[in-house]
C-alpha positions as CSV (number, residue, x, y, z in Angstrom):
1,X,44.1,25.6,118.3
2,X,41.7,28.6,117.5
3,X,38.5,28.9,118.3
4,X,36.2,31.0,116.0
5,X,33.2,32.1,117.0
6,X,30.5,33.3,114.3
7,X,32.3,31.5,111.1
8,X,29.2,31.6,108.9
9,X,28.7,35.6,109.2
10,X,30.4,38.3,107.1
11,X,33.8,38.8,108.7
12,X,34.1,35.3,110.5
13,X,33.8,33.5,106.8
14,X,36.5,36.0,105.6
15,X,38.4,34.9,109.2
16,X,37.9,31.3,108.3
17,X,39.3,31.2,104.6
18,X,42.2,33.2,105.9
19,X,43.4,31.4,108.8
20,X,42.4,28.2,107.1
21,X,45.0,28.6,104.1
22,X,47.4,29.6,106.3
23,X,47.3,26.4,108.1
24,X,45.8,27.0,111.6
25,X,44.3,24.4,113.1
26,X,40.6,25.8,113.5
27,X,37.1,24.5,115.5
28,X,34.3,26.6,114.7
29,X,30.6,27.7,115.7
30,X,28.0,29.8,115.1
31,X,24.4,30.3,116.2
32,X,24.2,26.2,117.4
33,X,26.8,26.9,120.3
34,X,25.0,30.4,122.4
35,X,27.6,32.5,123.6
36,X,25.1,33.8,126.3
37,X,25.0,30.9,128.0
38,X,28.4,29.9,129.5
39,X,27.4,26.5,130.1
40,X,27.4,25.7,126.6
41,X,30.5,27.7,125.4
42,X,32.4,25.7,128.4
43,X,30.6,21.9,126.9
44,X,31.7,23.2,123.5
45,X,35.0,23.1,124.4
46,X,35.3,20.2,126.3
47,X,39.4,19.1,126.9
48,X,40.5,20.5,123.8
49,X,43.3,22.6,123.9
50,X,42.6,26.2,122.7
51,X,45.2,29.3,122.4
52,X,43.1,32.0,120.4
53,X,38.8,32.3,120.6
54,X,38.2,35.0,117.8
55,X,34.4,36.3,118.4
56,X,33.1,37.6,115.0
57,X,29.5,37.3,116.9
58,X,27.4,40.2,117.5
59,X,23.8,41.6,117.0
60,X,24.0,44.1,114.5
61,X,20.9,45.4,113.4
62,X,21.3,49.1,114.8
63,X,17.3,50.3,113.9
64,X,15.8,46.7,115.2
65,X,18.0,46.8,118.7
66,X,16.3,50.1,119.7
67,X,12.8,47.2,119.7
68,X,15.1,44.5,120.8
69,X,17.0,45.8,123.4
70,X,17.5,42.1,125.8
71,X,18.3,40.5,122.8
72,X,21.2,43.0,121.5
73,X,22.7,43.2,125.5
74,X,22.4,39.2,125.6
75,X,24.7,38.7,122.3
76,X,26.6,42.0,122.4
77,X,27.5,42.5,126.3
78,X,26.9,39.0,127.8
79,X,28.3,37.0,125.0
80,X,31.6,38.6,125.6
81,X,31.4,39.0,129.2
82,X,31.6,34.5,128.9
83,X,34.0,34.4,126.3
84,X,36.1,36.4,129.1
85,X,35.1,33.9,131.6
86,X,36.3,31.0,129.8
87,X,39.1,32.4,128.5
88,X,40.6,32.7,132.2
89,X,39.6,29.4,133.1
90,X,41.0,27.6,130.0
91,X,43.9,30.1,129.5
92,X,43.3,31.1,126.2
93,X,43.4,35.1,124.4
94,X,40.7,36.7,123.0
95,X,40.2,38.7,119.7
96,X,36.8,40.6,120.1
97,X,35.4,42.7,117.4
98,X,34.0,46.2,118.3
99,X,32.4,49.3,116.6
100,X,32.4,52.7,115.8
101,X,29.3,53.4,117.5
102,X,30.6,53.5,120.7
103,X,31.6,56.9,120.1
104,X,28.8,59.9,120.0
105,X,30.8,60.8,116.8
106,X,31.1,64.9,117.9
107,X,34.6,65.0,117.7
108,X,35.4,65.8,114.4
109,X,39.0,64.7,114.5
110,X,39.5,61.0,113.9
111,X,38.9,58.9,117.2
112,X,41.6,57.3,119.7
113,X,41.4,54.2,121.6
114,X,41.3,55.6,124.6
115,X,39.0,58.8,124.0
116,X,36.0,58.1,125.9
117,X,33.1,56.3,124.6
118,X,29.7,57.8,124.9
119,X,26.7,55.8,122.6
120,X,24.4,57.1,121.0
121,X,21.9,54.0,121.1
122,X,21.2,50.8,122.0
123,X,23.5,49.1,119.7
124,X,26.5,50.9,120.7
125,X,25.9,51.1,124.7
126,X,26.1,47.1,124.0
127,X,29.0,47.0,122.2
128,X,30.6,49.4,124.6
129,X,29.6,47.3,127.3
130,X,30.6,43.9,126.0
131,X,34.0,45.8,125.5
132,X,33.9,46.4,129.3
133,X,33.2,43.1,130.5
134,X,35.2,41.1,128.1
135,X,38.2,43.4,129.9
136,X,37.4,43.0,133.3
137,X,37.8,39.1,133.1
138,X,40.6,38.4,130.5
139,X,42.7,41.9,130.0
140,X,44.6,40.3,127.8
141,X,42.1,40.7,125.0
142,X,42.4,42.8,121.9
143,X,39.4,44.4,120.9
144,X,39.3,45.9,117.2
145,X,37.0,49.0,116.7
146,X,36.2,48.4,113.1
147,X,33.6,50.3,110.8
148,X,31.7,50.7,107.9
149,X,32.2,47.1,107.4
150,X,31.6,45.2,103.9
151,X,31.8,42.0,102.0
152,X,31.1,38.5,100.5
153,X,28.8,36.8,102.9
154,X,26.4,39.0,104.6
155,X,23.8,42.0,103.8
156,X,26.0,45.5,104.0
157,X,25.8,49.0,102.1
158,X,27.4,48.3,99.2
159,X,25.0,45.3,98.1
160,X,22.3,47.5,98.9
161,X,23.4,49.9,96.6
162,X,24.3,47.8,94.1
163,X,20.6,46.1,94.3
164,X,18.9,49.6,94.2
165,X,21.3,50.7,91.6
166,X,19.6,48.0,89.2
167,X,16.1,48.7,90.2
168,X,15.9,52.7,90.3
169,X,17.0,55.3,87.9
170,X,17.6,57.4,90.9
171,X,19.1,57.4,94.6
172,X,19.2,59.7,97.4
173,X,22.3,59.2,99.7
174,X,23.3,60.9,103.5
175,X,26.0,63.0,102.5
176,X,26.5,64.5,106.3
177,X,27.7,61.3,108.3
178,X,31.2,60.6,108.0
179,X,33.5,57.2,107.9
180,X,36.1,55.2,106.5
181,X,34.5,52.1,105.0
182,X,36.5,48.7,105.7
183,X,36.7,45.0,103.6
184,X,36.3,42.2,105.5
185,X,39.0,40.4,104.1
186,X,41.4,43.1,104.9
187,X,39.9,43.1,108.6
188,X,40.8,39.2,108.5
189,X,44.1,39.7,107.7
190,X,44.7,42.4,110.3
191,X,43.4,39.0,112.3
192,X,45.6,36.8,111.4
193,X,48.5,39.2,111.5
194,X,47.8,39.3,115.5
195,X,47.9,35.6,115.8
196,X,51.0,35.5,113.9
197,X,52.2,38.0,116.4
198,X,54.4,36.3,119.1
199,X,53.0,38.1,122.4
200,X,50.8,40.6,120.5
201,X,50.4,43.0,122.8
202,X,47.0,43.3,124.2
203,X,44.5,46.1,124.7
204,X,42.3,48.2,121.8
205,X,43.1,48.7,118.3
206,X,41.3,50.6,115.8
207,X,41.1,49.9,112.0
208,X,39.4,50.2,108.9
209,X,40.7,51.1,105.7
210,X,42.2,54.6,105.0
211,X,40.8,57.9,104.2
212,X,37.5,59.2,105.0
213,X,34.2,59.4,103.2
214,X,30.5,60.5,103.4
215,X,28.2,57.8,102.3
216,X,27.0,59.8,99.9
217,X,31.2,59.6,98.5
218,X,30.8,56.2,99.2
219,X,27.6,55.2,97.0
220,X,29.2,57.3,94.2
221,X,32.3,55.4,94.1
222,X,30.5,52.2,94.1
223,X,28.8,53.2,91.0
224,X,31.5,54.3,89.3
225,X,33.7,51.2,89.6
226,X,30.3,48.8,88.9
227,X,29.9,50.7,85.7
228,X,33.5,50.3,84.7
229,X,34.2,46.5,85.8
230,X,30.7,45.8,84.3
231,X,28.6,44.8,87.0
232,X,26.2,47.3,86.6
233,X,24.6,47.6,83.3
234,X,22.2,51.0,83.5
235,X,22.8,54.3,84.4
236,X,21.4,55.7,88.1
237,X,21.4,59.2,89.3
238,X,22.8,59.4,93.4
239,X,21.4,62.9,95.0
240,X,23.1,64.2,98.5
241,X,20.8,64.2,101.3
242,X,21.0,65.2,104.7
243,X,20.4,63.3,108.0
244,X,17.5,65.2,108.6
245,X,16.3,63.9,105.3
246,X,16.6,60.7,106.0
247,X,15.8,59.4,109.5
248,X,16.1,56.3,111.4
249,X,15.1,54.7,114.5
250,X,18.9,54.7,116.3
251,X,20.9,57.3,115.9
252,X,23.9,57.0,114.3
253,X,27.5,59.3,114.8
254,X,27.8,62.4,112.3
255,X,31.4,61.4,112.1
256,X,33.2,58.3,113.0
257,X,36.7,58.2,111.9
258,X,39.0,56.0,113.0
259,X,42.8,56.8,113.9
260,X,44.6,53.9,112.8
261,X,48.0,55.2,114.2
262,X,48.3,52.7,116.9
263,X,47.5,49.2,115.1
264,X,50.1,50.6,112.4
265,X,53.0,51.0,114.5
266,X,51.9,48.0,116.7
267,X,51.7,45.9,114.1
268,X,54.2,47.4,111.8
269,X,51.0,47.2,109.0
270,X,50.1,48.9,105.5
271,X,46.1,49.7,105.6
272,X,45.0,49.9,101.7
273,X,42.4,52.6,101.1
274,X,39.1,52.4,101.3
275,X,38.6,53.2,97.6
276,X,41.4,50.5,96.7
277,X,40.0,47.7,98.6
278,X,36.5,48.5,97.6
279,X,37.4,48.1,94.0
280,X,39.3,44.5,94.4
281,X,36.4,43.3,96.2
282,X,34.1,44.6,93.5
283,X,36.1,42.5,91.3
284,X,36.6,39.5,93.9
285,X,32.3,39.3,93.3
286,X,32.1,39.9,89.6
């Protein structure tokens, strides 16, 4: 049996459809079981039987966290830190989902799984940490740095272009902060393919989809395709901005590529590009 952890939420709902269709044999919470409190995760699961807890939780409002710091450690650091906790005591793997933003983004060559981490922010030193303590108590986790993440079910950049596409005739977009945008769904299946796995090997994986982008790329591509699947009905001008031009409470990496190398070879798996996947789930939502 899996356990999934944050079902209602924009890659857990993805998780859900996927391993449901498949088959798997699935219990699922959200915010009505508190992964802070290790009391109620170990209530929760009672006598049941459990192979897999998935945890698609996590705070994720980078600006607010900087105000909210207790609250982003609490969901982000000790919500995994229990997961781990339980996980030894009931036997059971982990598949934890990570960020980006635990790198300062100064590298300028994509990022490796074991380069050292060094957040920016509060959102990041959370993540980083949750990473940490999730480790320490069940190492044989795997943890997927993921980025730039998109789709059905949940607020994320490319419904906020889309909305301000229809309400402005113009957009200015940071053109000097650099990524590889990821669909959820394709994230799910990276999820399932683990649990297929027989003895996946443990440890961190990186992946989103290929290729690398500015957002200011990014916002321009959305528009295009909108236009030409007909989603968007009225013309918008998008202008390049800089960071500077543009601040925000948190700071976020200049450049936060992703080496997918390892999860490839691992996993023997085909990543679609970012541009290819952003245009099936523009149709998926038409």
């Amino acid at each position: 049996m899996i356990w999934l952890i944050g079902n209602r939420g924009m890659l857990g709902s993805d998780v859900e459809q996927i391993l449901e269709s498949a088959g798997y044999s699935i219990i699922k919470s959200d915010r009505d079981v508190d992964i802070s409190n290790l009391d109620a995760l170990q209530n929760f699961v009672g006598g049941r039987h459990i192979s897999w807890i998935i945890n698609c939780a996590a705070y994720t409002a980078v600006d607010r966290a900087e105000d909210e710091k207790e609250l982003c450690f609490k969901i982000n650091s000790d919500g995994p830190h229990n997961i781990g906790i339980l996980a030894r005591e009931i036997g059971a793997r982990c598949i934890h989902i990570s960020t980006d933003y635990v790198f300062d983004g100064k590298k300028y060559t994509p990022y490796l799984e074991d380069d050292p981490v060094n957040p920016l922010g509060v959102y990041g030193k959370s993540k980083a940490e949750g990473e940490e303590r999730l480790r320490a108590h069940c190492p044989e986790s795997v943890i997927i740095r993921t980025a730039w993440l998109y789709g059905k079910n949940g607020n994320n950049f490319v419904y906020a272009m889309l909305r301000l596409m229809r309400e402005k005739d113009e957009l200015r977009v940071v053109n000097d902060q650099f990524g590889s945008p990821t669909w959820s769904m394709d994230l799910a299946g990276l999820i399932k393919k683990i649990i297929d796995t027989h003895d996946a090997p443990s440890g961190i994986y990186h992946y989103t989809n290929e290729g690398s982008i500015s957002w200011y790329n990014f916002a321009e591509k959305i528009y295009e395709y909108a236009r030409e699947i007909g989603i968007l009905d009225k013309e918008c001008v998008i202008y390049p901005i800089t960071t500077e031009q543009y601040p925000t409470k948190a700071k976020r990496p200049a450049y936060s590529v992703l080496s997918k190398d390892k999860v490839k070879r691992v996993f023997n798996l085909h990543i679609p590009f970012w541009y290819e996947s952003l245009k099936n789930f523009l149709l998926s939502i038409k």
